[in-house]
C-alpha positions in Angstrom: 24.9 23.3 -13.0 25.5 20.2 -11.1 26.3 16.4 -11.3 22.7 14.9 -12.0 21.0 11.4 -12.8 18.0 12.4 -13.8 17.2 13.9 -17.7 14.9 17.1 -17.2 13.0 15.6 -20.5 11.8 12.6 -18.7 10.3 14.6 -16.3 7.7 16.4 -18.6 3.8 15.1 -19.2 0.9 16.7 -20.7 -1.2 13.7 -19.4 -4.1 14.3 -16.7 -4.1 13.2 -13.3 -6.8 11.0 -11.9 -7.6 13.0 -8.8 -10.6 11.0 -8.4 -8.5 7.7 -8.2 -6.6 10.3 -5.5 -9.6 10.1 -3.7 -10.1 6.5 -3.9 -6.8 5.8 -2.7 -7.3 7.7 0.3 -10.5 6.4 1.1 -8.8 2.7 1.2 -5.9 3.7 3.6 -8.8 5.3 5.5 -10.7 1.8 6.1 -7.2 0.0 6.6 -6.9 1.8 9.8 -10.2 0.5 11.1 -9.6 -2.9 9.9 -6.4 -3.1 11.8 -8.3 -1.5 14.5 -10.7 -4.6 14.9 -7.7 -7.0 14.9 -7.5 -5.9 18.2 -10.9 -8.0 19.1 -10.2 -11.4 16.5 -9.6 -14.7 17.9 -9.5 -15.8 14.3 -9.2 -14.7 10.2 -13.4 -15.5 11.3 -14.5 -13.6 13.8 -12.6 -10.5 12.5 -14.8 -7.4 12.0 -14.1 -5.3 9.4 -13.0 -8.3 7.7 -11.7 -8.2 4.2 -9.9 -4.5 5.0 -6.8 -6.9 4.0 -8.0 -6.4 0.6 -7.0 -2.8 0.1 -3.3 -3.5 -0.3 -4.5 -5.7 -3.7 -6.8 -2.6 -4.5 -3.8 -0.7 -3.9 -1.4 -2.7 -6.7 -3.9 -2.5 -9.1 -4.2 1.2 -8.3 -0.5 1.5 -8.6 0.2 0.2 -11.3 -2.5 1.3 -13.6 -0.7 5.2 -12.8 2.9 3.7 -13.6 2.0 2.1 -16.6 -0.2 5.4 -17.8 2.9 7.9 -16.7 5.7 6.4 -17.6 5.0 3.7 -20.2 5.9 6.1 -23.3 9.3 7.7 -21.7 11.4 5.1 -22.1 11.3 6.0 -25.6 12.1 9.0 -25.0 15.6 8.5 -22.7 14.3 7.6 -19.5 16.7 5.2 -18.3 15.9 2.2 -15.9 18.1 4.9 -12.9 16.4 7.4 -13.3 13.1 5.5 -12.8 13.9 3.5 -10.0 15.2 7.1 -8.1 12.2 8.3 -8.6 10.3 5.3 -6.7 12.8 5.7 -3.9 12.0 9.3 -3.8 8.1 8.7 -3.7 8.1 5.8 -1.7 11.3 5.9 1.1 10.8 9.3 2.7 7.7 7.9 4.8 9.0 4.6 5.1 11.6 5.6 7.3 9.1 8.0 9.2 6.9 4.7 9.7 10.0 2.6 10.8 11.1 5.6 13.0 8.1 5.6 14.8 7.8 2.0 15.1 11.1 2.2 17.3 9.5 4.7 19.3 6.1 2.9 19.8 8.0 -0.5 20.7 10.4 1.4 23.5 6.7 2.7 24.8 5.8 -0.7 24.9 8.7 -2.0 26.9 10.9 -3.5 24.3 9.3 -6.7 25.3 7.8 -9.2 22.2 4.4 -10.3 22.3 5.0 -12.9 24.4 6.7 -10.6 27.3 9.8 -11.6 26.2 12.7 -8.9 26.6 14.3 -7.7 23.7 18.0 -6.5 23.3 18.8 -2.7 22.6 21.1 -4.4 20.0 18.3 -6.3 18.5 16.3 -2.7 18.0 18.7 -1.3 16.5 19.2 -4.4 14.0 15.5 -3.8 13.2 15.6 -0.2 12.9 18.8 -0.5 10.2 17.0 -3.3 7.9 13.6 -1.4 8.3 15.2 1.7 7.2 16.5 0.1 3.8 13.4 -2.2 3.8 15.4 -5.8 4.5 13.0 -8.2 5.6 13.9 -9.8 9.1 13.9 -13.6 9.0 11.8 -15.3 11.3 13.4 -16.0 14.7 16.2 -13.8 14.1 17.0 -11.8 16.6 15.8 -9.0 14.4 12.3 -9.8 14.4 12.1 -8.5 17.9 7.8 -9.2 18.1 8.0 -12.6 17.7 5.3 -13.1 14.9 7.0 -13.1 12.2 6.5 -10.0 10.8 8.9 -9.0 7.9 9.2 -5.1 9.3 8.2 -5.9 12.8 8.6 -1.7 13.4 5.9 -1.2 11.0 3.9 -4.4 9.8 2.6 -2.6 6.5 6.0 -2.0 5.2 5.6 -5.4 3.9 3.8 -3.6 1.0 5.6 -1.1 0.2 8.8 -4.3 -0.2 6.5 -5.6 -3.1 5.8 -2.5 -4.6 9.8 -1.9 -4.9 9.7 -5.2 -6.1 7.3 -4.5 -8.8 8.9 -1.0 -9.5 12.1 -3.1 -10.6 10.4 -5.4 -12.8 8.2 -3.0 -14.4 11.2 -1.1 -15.0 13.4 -4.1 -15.8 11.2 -6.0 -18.2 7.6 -5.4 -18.0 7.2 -2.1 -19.7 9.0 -3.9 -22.5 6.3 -6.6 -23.1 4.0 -6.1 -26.0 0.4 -5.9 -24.9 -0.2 -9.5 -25.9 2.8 -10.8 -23.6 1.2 -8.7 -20.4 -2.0 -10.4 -21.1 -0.6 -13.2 -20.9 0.8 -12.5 -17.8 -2.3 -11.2 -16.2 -4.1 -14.6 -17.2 -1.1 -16.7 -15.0 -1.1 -14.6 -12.8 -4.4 -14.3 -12.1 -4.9 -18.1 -12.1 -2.0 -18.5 -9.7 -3.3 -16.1 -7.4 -7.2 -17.5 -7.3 -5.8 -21.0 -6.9 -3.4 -19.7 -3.8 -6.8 -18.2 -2.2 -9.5 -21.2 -3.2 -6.8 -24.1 -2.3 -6.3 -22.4 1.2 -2.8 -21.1 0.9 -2.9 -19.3 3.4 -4.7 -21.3 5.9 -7.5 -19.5 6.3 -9.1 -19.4 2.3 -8.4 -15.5 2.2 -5.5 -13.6 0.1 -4.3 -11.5 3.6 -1.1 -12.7 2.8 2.2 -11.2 2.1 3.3 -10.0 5.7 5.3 -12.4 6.9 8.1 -14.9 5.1 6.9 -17.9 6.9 4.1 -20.3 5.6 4.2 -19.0 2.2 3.9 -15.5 2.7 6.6 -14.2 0.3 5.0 -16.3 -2.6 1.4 -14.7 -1.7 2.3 -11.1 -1.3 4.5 -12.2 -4.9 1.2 -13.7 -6.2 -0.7 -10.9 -5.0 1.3 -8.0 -6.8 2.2 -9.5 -9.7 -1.9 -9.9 -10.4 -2.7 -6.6 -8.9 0.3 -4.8 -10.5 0.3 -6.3 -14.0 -3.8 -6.1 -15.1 -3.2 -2.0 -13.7 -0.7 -1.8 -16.3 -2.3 -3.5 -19.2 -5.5 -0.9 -18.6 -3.1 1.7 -18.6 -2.0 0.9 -22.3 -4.7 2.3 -24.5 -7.5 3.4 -21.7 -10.3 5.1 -23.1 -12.7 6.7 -20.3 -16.2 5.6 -20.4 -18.8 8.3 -19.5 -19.4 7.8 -15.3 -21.9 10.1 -13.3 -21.1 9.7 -9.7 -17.6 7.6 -10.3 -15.9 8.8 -6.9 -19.1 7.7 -4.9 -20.2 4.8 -6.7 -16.4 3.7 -6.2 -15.8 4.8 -2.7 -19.4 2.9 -1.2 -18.5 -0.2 -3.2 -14.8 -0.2 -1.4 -16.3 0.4 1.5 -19.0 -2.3 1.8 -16.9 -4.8 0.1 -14.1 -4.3 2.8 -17.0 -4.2 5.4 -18.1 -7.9 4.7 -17.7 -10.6 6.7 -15.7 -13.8 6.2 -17.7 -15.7 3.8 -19.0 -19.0 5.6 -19.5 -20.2 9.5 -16.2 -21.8 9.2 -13.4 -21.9 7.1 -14.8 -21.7 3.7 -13.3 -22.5 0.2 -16.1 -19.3 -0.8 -14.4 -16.9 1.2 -11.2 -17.9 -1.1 -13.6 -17.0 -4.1 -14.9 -14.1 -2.8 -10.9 -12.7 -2.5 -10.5 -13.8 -5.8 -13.3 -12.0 -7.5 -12.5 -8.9 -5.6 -9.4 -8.5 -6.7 -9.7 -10.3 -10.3 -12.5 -8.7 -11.7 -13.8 -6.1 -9.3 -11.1 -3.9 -8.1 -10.0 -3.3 -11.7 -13.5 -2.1 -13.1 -13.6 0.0 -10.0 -10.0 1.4 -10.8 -11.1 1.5 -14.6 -14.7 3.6 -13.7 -12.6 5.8 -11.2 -9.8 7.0 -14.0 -13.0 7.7 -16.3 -14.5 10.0 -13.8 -13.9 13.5 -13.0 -14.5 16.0 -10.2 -17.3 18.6 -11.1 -16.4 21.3 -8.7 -13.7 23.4 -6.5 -15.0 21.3 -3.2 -15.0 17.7 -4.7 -11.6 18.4 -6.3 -10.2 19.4 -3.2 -11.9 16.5 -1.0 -10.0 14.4 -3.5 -7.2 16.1 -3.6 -6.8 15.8 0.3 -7.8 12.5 0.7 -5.0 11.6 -1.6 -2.3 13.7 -0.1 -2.7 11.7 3.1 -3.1 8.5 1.9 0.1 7.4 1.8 1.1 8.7 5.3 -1.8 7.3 6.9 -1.0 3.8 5.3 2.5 3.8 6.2 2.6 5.6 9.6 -1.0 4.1 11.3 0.5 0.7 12.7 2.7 1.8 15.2 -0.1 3.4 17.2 -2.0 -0.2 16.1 0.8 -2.0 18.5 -0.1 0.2 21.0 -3.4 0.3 20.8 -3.6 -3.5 20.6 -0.9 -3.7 23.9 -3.0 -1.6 26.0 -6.1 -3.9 25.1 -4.9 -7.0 25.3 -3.3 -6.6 28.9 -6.1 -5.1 30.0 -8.8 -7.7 28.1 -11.2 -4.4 27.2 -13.9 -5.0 24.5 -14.2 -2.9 21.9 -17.8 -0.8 23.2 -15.3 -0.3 26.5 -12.6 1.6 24.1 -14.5 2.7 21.0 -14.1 6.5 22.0 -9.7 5.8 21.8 -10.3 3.8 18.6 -12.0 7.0 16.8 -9.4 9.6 18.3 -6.9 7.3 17.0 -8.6 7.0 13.9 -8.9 10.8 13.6 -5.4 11.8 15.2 -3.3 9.5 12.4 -4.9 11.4 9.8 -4.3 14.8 11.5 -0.8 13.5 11.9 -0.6 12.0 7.8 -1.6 15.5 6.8 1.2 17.5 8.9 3.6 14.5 8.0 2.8 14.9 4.1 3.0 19.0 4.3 5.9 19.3 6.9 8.3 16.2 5.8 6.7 13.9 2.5 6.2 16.7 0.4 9.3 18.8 1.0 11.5 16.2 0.9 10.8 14.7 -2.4 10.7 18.3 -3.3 14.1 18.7 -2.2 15.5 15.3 -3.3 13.9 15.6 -7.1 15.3 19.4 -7.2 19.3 18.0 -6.4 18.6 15.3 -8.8 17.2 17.3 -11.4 19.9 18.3 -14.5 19.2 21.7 -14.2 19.0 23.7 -11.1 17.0 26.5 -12.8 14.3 24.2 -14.2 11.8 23.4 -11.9 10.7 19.8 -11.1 7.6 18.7 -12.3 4.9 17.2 -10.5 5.5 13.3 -10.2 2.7 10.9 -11.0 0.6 10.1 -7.9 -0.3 6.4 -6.5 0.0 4.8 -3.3 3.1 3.2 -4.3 
């Protein structure tokens, strides 16, 4: 026996898990790398192909916490403490964070610790980045820890901006929102949801679109906010009480909807108030029913179960570890001014060689780690851990 936090009975469920939501989740973080790929080629939030990829982090939060809310909302009554939750969440989420942060270091030495700009950076600046990367403290604008110079919260690894909000909405969820009654969480989603349609239809973010969140400049902590506490609250109010509707084909129906819906173009010639409403519906109504339609469905065979199964195991690692290859990628084509059709063959061995490299992280480092860190933290060193719910977050 050892000294422990976590109560082996919390650990227990008898409920099923949504590998086809798996899958869906991994198709998402799939499509993110190509829409960061074609930031490479944008002058503007316009011209960007690829060009509403920014919405997967919202299909993400609804994803996340409609498997919180279906896991975990009936153990608090049965001793799971607001500790032992919120080491769990480290546990799922910080392993890979600090891999992506990690290798952020490494791909910004590549790149001549210079910022965008050409600017040199101190060693000493790095090394402030690395530290408040590693336990996912924001740098302020102009600080000398946001060492690229465009105000980037995790300037290592831009998309750790996400994984900030989902720890955010871990704590409330485990402060105060499992707590509500059903009819206070509505009420919650229906704010929330206004809030955030208003923030994307009155141009928040300058450009009518919801790709916000990243930075902490020009609003951008009050849109990622707006954009997870949407996103993250109407997951967990399906969660309480779902009741699966018959779906044939819910994997593919859901995948090819994500898909073209990411693959659209900004809505108008110009900056357009219905590119705001096109965000809005998205993630309002669409995203939901697609997590809703996905959680009814099931797999039908060995092959689809394991398709899902993958896809979901290197979801996370792709999402968190793609972008420092991005900042490469987008150095080498910027100072050499190539066009996409001149580097297209680079931009599909990146895409490829991420998720080669999400799949050795997740079996070689994600997987034994949490393994590892839930086993020490378990009460009983005989038990074995149980399988923790799965989601992006």
């Amino acid at each position: 026996m050892q000294n422990t936090v976590f109560n082996s009975k919390t650990l227990t469920t008898s409920k099923p898990h949504f590998k086809l939501l798996d899958g869906l989740r991994g198709v998402a973080a799939l499509m993110v790398i190509w829409y960061h790929v074609f930031e490479a080629f944008a002058t503007s939030a316009i011209d960007q192909k690829f060009n509403h990829g920014y919405l997967a982090v919202d299909f993400f939060f609804v994803l996340s916490g409609f498997v919180i809310g279906y896991a975990y909302d009936d153990r608090w009554k049965k001793g799971l403490t607001l500790k032992e939750f919120l080491l769990r969440r480290i546990i799922r989420l910080q392993p890979m964070v600090i891999m992506g942060v990690c290798l952020g270091a490494i791909a910004f030495v590549i790149q001549g610790c210079v910022k965008w700009d050409g600017t040199p950076v101190a060693t000493s600046a790095i090394l402030l980045s690395l530290l408040l990367g590693l336990f996912m403290i924001p740098a302020i604008p102009a600080s000398a820890a946001e060492i690229r110079g465009n105000g980037e919260m995790f300037p290592l690894n831009g998309p750790s901006w996400s994984l900030f909000f989902e720890y955010i909405g871990s704590i409330l969820y485990g402060i105060i929102l499992h707590r509500l009654s059903k009819r206070w969480l509505t009420c919650v989603v229906i704010i929330s949801a206004l809030c955030l349609a208003a923030s994307a239809i009155f141009n928040m973010s300058g450009s009518y679109h919801l790709g916000m969140g990243w930075t902490l400049m020009d609003h951008g902590f009050i849109g990622g906010f707006l954009r997870l506490s949407y996103s993250f609250s109407i997951g967990l109010l399906m969660s309480r009480g779902f009741k699966p509707i018959k779906v044939r084909g819910a994997f593919w129906i859901c995948s090819i909807t994500l898909i073209i819906l990411f693959c659209i173009p900004y809505v108008g010639a110009t900056e357009s108030m219905l590119n705001g409403i096109f965000d809005s519906v998205c993630t309002i109504i669409i995203f939901p029913l697609l997590i809703y339609i996905g959680a009814s469905g099931a797999t039908t065979d060995s092959t689809s179960s394991k398709i899902c199964e993958i896809l979901g195991n290197v979801s996370y690692p792709v999402y968190i570890i793609h972008y420092p290859f991005m900042y490469l990628f987008y150095a080498w084509v910027w100072n050499n001014g190539y066009t996409f059709g001149q580097v297209w063959p680079v931009a599909v061995g990146i895409f490829f060689g991420v998720t080669m490299l999400a799949y050795a992280a997740f079996k070689l480092y994600d997987e034994p780690v949490r393994h590892r860190l839930t086993s020490y933290l378990t009460k009983s060193t005989n038990k074995q851990p149980q399988q923790q719910p799965s989601s992006l977050s």
